[in-house]
C-alpha positions as CSV (number, residue, x, y, z in Angstrom):
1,X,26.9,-4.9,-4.0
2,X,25.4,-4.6,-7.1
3,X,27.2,-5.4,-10.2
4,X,26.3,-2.7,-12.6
5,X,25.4,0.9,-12.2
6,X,24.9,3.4,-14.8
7,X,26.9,6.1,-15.7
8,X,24.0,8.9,-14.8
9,X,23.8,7.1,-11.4
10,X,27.6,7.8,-10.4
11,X,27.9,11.0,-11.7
12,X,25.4,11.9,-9.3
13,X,27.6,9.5,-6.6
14,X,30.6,11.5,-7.2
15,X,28.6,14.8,-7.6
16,X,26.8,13.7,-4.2
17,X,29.9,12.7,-2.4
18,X,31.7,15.9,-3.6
19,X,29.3,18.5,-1.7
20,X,29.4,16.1,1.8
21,X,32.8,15.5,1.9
22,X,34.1,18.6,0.5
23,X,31.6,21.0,0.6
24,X,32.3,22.1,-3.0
25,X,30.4,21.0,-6.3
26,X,32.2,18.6,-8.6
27,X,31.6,20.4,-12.2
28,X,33.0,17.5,-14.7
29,X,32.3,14.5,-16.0
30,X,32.3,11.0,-13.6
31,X,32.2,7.9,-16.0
32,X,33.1,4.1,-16.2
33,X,36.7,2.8,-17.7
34,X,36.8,-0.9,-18.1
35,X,40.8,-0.1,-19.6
36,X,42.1,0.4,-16.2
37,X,43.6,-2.4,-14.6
38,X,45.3,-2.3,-11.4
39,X,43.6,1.0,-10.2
40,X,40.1,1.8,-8.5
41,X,40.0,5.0,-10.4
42,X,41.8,7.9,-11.9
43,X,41.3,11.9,-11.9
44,X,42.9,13.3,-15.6
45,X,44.3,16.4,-15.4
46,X,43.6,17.5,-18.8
47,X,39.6,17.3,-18.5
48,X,39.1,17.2,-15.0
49,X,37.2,13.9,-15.6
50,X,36.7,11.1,-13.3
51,X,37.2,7.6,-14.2
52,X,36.0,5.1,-11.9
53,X,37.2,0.8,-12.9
54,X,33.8,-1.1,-12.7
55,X,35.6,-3.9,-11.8
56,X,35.4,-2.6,-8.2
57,X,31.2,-2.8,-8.6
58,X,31.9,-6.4,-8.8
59,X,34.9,-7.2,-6.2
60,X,34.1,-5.0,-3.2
61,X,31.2,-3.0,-1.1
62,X,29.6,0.3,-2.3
63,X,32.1,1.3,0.9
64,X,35.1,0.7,-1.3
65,X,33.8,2.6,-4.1
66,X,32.7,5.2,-2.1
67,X,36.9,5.6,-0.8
68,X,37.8,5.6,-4.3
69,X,35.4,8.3,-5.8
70,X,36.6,10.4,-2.7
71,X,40.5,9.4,-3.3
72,X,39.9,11.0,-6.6
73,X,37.8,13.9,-5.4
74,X,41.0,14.7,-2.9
75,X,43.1,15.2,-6.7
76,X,40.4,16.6,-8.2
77,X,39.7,19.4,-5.7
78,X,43.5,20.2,-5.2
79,X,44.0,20.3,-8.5
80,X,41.4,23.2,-9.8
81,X,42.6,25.1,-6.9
82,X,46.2,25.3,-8.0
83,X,47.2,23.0,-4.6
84,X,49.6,19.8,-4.4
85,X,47.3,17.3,-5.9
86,X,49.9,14.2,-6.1
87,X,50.2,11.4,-4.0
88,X,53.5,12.4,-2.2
89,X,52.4,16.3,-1.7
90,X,51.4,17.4,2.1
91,X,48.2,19.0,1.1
92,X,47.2,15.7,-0.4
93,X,47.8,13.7,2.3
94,X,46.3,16.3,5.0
95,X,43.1,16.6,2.4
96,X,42.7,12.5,2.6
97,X,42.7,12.4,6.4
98,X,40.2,15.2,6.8
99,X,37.7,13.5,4.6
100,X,38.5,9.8,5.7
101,X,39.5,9.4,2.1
102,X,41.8,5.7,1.9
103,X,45.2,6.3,0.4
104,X,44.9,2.9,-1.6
105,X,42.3,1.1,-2.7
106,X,42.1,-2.8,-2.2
107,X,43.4,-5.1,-4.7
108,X,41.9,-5.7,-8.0
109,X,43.9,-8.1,-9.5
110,X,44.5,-8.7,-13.2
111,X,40.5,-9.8,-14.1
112,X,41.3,-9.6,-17.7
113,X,44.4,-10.8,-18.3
114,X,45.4,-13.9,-20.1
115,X,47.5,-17.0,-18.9
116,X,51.5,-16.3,-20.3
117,X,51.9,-18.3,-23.5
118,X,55.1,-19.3,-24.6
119,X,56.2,-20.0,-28.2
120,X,58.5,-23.1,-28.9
121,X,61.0,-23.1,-31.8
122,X,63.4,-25.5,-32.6
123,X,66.5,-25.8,-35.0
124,X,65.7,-28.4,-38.0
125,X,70.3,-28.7,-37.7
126,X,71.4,-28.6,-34.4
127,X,68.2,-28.9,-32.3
128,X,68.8,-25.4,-29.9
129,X,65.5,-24.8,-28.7
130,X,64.5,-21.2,-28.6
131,X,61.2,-20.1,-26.4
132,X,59.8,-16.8,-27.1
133,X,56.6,-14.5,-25.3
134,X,55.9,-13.2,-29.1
135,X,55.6,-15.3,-32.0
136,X,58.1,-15.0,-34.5
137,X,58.0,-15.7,-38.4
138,X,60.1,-18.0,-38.6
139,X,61.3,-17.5,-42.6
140,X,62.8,-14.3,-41.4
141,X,65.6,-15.7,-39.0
142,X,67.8,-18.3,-38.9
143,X,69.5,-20.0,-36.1
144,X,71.7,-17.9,-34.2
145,X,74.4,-20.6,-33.5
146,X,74.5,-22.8,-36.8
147,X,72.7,-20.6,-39.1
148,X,70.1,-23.5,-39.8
149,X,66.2,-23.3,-40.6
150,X,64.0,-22.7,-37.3
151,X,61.0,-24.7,-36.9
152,X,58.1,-23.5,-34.2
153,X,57.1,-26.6,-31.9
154,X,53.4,-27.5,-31.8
């Protein structure tokens, strides 16, 4: 598939999508999130918005997008008319096998994550080694066994 798509051309997508799989009109706004992570996509309740991760543009078929735009159509639906709209509710579940909706979208991986780093310190008196995920300034705290200067390890 292709690896972009603008955000005029999957409003009308979802909009699309929403009168042949639903029969009803989708009246809010459909956009991009490159913030989400783990998940295809994401209805907010608050705005009735559609958020769709473009990292699924790059990954997977236009099929797979197509599932997750109408995964979040089945919570978007339910929702404005005051049905179950969660994942665990009957109506949600009944709603995704009616309109071949998947109930998961495919992995997405972490694409932007970065590789763990761990932070080395060391104890200039008795040599405990400490390793930390954060950094830590080290002329705030002493060690915790001898009360000696720390060190970080380069």
């Amino acid at each position: 598939m292709k690896t972009s798509m603008k955000q005029s051309e999957l409003q009308q997508l979802v909009q699309q999508l929403s009168i042949e799989a639903f029969g009803k009109p989708f009246r809010h706004e459909a956009r991009f999130n490159a913030r989400l992570r783990t998940t295809g996509g994401r209805y907010k309740l608050l705005d009735g918005s559609i958020e769709i991760n473009p990292t699924v543009l790059m990954l997977y078929d236009r099929e797979e997008l197509i599932g997750i735009i109408k995964h979040e159509l089945c919570h978007y639906h339910l929702h404005q008319e005051g049905k179950g709209y969660r994942h665990g509710d009957d109506d949600f579940k009944k709603l995704l096998k009616e309109t071949g909706s998947p109930r998961y979208c495919k992995p997405l991986g972490k694409a932007n994550s970065k590789p763990k780093t761990i932070h080395r310190y060391v104890c200039k008196s008795c040599n405990l080694e400490y390793r930390r995920k954060r950094r830590m300034d080290v002329r705030k705290y002493r060690c915790g066994k001898c009360a000696g200067e720390i060190i970080p390890l380069y």
